[in-house]
C-alpha positions in Angstrom: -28.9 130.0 33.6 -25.7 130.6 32.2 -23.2 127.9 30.8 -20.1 130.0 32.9 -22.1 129.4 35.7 -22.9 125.3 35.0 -19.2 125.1 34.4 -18.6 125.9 37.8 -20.7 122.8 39.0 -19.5 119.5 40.0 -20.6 116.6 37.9 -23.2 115.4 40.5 -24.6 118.9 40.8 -25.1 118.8 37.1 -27.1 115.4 37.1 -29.2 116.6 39.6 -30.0 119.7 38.1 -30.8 117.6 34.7 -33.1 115.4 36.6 -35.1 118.8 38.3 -35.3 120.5 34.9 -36.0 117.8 33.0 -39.0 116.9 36.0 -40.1 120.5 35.7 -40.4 120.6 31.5 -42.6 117.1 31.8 -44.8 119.1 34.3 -45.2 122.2 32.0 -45.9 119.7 29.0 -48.1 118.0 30.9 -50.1 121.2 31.8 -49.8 122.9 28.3 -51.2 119.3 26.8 -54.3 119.6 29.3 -54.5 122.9 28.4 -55.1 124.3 31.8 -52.0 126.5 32.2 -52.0 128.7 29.2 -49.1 131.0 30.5 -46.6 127.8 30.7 -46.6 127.2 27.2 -43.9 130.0 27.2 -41.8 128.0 29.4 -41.1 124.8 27.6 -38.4 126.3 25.2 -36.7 127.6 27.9 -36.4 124.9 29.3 -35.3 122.7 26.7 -31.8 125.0 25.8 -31.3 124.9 29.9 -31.3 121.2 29.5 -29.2 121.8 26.5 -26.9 123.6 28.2 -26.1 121.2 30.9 -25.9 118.4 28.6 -23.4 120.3 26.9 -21.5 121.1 29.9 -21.6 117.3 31.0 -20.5 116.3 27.4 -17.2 118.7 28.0 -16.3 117.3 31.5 -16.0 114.4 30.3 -13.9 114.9 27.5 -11.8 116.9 29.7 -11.9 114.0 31.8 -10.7 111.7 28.8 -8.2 114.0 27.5 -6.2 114.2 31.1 
């Protein structure tokens, strides 16, 4: 996932996209902590810089947002 592409997203698409990533990386966590899923491990940083990225792209609407 691209931030170019994120920037193209409304504000509510976003913030639902947050809410399913951030669902899916306590799923892998919780997986990798039992220790069942060996091969999701490599998922969780992933995961993390795509919530990043959102977050970041949330953080600039809105200062666009302020700045108008």
């Amino acid at each position: 996932m691209k931030a170019s592409e994120l920037r193209k997203l409304s504000e509510d698409d976003l913030m639902s996209k947050y809410a399913e990533l951030h669902a899916e990386l306590s799923r892998v966590k919780a997986a990798a902590a039992r220790g069942a899923a060996k091969k999701e491990i490599g998922k969780i940083r992933p995961l993390r810089k795509n919530i990043a990225r959102v977050l970041t792209v949330l953080s600039e609407k809105e200062v666009e947002e302020e700045n108008e």
